[in-house]
N, C-alpha and C positions, 0 to 999 in steps of 0.2 A: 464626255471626259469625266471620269470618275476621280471622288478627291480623299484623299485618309483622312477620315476622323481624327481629331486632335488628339493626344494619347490621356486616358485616363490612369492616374493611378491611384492605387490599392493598398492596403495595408494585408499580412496574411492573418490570419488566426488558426493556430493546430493547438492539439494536446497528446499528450500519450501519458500515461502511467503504469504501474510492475502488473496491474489487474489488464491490462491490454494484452499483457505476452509477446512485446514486440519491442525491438533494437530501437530506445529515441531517436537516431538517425537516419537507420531505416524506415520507417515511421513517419518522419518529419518529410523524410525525399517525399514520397510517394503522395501524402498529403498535398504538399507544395505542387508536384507532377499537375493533380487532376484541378488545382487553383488554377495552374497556370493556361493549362489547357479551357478553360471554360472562357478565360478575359479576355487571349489572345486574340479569335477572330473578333474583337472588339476592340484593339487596339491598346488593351488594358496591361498596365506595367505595375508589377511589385514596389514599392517605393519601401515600404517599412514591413519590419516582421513581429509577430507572438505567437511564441510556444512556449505551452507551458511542459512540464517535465515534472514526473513524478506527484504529479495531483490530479485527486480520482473525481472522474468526471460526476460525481455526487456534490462536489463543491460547486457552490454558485460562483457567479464571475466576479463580485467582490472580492470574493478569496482564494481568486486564484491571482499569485504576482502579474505572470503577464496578461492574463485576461482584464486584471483589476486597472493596469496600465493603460492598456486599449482605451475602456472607457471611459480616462481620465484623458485620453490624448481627443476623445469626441469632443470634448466640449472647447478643446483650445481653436480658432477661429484658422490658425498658422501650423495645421498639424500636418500638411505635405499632402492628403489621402481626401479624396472625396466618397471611396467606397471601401467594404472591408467583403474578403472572396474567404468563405471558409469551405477547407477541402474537403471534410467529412461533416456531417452533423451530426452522427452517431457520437464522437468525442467530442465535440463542440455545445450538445447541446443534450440535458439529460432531464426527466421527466417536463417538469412545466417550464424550465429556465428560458428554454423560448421568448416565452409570452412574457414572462417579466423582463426581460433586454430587449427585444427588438423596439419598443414601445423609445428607448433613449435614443437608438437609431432616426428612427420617426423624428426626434425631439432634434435635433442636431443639423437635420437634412442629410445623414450618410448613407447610403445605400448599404443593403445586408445581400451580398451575391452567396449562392448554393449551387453546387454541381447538379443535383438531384432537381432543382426549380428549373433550369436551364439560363439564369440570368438573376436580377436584384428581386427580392420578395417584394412583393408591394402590401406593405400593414392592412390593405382596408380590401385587400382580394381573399376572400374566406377557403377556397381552394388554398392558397398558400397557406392560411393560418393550419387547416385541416392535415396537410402535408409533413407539415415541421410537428405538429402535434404529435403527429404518428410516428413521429421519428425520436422524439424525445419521449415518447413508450416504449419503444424498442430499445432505445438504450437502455432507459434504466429495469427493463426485462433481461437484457443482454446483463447488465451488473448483476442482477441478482443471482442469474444462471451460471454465470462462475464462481461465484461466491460459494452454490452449493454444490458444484462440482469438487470444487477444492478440499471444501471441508469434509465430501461423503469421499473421495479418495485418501484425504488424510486419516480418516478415522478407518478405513478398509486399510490404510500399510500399519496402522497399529497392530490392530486386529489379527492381524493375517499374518503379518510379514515382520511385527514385532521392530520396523524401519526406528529407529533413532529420527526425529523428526526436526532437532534443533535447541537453539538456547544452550546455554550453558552447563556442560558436563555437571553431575554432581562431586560433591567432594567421594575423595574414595574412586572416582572412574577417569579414565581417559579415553577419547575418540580413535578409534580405530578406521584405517583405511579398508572399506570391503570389498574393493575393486570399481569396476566404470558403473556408471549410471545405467541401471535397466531400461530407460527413456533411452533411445537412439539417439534422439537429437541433443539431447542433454551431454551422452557418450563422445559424441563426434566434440562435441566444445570441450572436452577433458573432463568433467565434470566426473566425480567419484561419490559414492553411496558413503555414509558413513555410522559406525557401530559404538557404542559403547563396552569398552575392556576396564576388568580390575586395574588399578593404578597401581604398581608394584610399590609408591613410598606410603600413599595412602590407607590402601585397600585393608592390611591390619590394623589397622586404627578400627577402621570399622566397622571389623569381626571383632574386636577387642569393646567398644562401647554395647552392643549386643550383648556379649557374653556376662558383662557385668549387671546391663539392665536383667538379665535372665538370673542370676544369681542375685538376686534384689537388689544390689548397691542404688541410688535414688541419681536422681540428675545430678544434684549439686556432687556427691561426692566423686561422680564418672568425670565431673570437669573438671574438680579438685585433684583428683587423680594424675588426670594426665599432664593438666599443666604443672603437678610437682615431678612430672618425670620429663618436662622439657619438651615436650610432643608441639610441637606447634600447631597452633588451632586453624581452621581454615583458611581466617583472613590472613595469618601472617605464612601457611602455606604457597599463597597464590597470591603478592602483595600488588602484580598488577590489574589484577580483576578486582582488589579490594582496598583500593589507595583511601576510603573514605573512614574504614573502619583501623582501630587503633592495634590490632593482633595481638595482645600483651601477652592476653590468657584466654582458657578455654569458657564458657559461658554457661549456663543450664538450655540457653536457648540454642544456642548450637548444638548441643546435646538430643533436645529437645526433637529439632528439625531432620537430625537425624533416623532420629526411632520411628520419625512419623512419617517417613515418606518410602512410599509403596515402592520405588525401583531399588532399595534395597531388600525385599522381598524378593525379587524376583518379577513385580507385576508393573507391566507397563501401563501406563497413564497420561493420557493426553485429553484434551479439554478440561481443564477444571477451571480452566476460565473464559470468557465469550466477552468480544464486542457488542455492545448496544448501542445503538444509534440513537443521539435525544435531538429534540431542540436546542440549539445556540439560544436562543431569543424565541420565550412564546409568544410574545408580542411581538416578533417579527420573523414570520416563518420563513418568507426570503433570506434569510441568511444562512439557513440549510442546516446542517446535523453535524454533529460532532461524535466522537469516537468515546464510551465511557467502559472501563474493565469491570466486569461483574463476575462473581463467582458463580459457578453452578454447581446446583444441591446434587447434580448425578454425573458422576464422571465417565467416560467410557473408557474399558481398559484395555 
């Protein structure tokens, strides 16, 4: 006579983020899917859930909400969960992050189950250690690899295709619809291309500051100008994109910002600035990298 094991349960852990290219929901199912399917012939039940949403799997599980939860729910004696099933390790677990969490698992007694192990990792079996290793090189191979996909097709619809790429219109322009998305997939979900057109209340302002820089008139007096003819300056053009600023009158730096930027030439301009990745803490490289804006001395046009 054969008896059921007592039911074990589980806690899940997913992630998905915009760099995965995948529906959170979608996403979350199919992760939970291959969890469930791994516990089952073990008798193993869901009790609790974490996903995280919208954070890239370069964040260590301190900083992610629900991963950071997880690990705060290990240490409570009364957390409902003896093991935690994660559906993918590809999101779950990115270059070393492995090896610096399982080690709390270990600490706690909770078992770390993986689809790819076929059951709980045991810390002190070197095959496992080797296995998750290689799996957290592959992600963050897999991150990098989109990262430079993205950026060498963005820089190719500059290039090429002259695409309007985002961000906010300059003053003087409005967004044009250019019909469906040349992405199918993209088309099939409505999704529309979009241009930048002269702005019929703006766009003389703009030939008109030009015309005057060209005929010497100097900053101050192109802003002195206009705001004695009542022109209203950008901010107080567009007062909900610029609730911060006061719009009274026109500026030299608005003036300024105008003459200087290359889409009214006619050249289009993307990257003039780039993500760098630093240390949070170099005294504690566990805590992973954070996002800093840097300019770049060469733009591509």
């Amino acid at each position: 006579m054969t008896t059921t094991p007592p039911a074990k349960h589980f806690a899940f852990y997913g992630r998905v983020s915009t760099e995965d290219n995948q529906d959170p929901e979608s996403s979350r199912g199919w992760q939970l899917a291959r969890a469930t399917t791994l516990i089952q012939p073990h008798n193993g039940r869901i009790v609790d859930n974490y996903f995280d949403v919208g954070q890239s799997r370069s964040l260590p599980w301190q900083r992610r909400p629900h991963a950071s939860r997880l690990l705060a729910a290990l240490r409570d004696p009364k957390r409902g969960f003896s093991a935690v099933v994660v559906g993918e390790p590809h999101r779950a677990f990115y270059g070393n992050q492995f090896s610096l969490t399982v080690p709390l698992f270990a600490h706690y007694g909770v078992e770390l189950w993986v689809p790819e192990i076929g059951g709980p990792i045991d810390p002190d079996n070197e095959a496992h250690e080797l296995v998750m290793s290689v799996f957290g090189g592959m992600s963050k191979g897999e991150r990098n690899r989109i990262k430079l996909r993205v950026r060498t097709a963005m820089a190719s619809q500059t290039l090429l295709e002259g695409r309007y790429l985002g961000g906010r219109p300059p003053y003087g322009y409005t967004l044009q619809d250019l019909g469906p998305h040349p992405n199918p997939a993209k088309a099939a979900d409505g999704k529309h291309l979009r241009g930048l057109t002269p702005d019929p209340q703006t766009a003389p302002i703009v030939r008109r500051i030009f015309e005057e820089f060209l005929a010497g008139y100097g900053l101050f007096a192109i802003a002195e100008g206009l705001t004695g003819n009542h022109v209203p300056c950008p901010s107080a053009h567009d007062r909900a994109r610029n609730p911060h600023r006061s719009g009274i009158a026109w500026s030299k730096s608005a003036v300024r910002v105008i003459l200087t930027n290359p889409r009214y030439t006619g050249r289009q301009v993307w990257n003039k600035q780039r993500t760098d990745e630093v240390l949070v803490d170099v005294d504690d490289v566990a805590l992973g990298h954070t996002g800093v804006m840097r300019w770049n001395p060469n733009t591509n046009g």
